[in-house]
N, C-alpha and C positions, 0 to 999 in steps of 0.2 A: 527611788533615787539610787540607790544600790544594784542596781539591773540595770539603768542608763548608765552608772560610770563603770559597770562592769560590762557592755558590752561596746563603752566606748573604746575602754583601756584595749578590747582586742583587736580592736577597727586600725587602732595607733600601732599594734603591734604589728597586725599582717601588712599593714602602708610600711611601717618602718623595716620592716623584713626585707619587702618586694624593691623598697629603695636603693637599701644596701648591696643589692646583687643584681640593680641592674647598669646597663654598659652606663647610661649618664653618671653613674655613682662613682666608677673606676673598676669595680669589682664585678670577676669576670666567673660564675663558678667553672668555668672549664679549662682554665688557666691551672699552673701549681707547679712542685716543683719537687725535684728528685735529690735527696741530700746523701750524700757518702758518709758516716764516720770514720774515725784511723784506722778502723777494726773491719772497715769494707762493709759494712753492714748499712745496704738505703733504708731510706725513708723518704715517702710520702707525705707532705702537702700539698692538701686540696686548696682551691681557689686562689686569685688574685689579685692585683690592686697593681698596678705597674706606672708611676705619673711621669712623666720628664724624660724619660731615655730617648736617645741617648748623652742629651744635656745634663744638668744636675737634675739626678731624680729620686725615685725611691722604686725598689722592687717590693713589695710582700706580697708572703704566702700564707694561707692558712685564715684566712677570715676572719682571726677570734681577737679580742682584746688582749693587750700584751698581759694581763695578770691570771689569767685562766689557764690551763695545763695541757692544752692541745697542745698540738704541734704548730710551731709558728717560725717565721723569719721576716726580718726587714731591713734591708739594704741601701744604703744609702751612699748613691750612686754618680760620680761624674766622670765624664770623657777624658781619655790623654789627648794633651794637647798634639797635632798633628798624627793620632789616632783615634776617629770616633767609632770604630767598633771594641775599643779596648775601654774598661770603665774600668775606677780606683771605686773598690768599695772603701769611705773613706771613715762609716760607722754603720754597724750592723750588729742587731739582735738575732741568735737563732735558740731556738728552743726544739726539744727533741720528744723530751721525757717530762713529768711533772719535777719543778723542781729542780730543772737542771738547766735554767738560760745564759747562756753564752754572749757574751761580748766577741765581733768578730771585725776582721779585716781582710782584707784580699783584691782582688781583681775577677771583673767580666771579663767576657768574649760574646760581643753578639753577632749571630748566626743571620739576619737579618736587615733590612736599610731601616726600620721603626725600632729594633732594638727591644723587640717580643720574645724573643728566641735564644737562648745560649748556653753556653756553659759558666761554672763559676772554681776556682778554688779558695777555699776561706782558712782564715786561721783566728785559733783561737787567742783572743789579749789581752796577755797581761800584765798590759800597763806599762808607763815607762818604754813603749817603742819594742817592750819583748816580747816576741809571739810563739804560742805554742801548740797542740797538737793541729793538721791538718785535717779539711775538710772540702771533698770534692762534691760535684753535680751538675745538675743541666736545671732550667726555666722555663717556661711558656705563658706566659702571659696571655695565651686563649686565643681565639679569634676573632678581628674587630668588630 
């Protein structure tokens, strides 16, 4: 009995792996995204998840669950009215380092008519409408 639910547990895991990455799921591994801190120094995340752009949407990067210490971000995204290549990021997580996630806000630019493609500047907030250090980069959300 122990050898059936151990090798169902693995059946459940490679299905639930293969699910999560592929294009029906949203999540794209070859998508990701380039982050600047104030100090100029990028960063790399890998993979993506991009729904809605350039309607109300959401961008993420980085694959991992929001409580795990990868590097991660998630964007959450709608259009200026009478411009849809421009997005209000109007709540966003970014994470960089263990331990260090950020509350963010800013504005897109998408490079693109599907809103795959762009750059971002974000700021760090805190709260009460006051924003503080800056944070540059570019997106790709992969190819369809």
């Amino acid at each position: 009995m122990r050898v059936l639910a151990g090798v169902c547990l693995a059946a459940m895991t490679v299905f639930l792996a293969g699910w999560t990455l592929s294009p029906e799921s949203g999540w794209n591994p070859q998508g990701g995204a380039v982050v600047k801190t104030p100090d100029r120094v990028p960063h790399v995340i890998r993979a993506s998840g991009c729904d809605g752009i350039p309607h109300p949407g959401r961008l993420r990067f980085g694959g991992t669950p929001i409580d795990s210490d990868l590097p991660y971000m998630s964007l959450v995204v709608r259009a200026q009215e009478g411009k849809p290549a421009v997005l209000d990021v109007i709540d966003g997580v970014l994470r960089l380092a263990p331990g260090r996630t950020l509350a963010v806000l800013g504005t897109a630019r998408t490079q693109d008519a599907l809103g795959r493609r762009g750059t971002f500047v974000l700021f760090k907030h805190l709260g009460a409408g006051a924003l503080g250090k800056r944070y540059t980069g570019s997106f790709n959300c992969g190819r369809l």
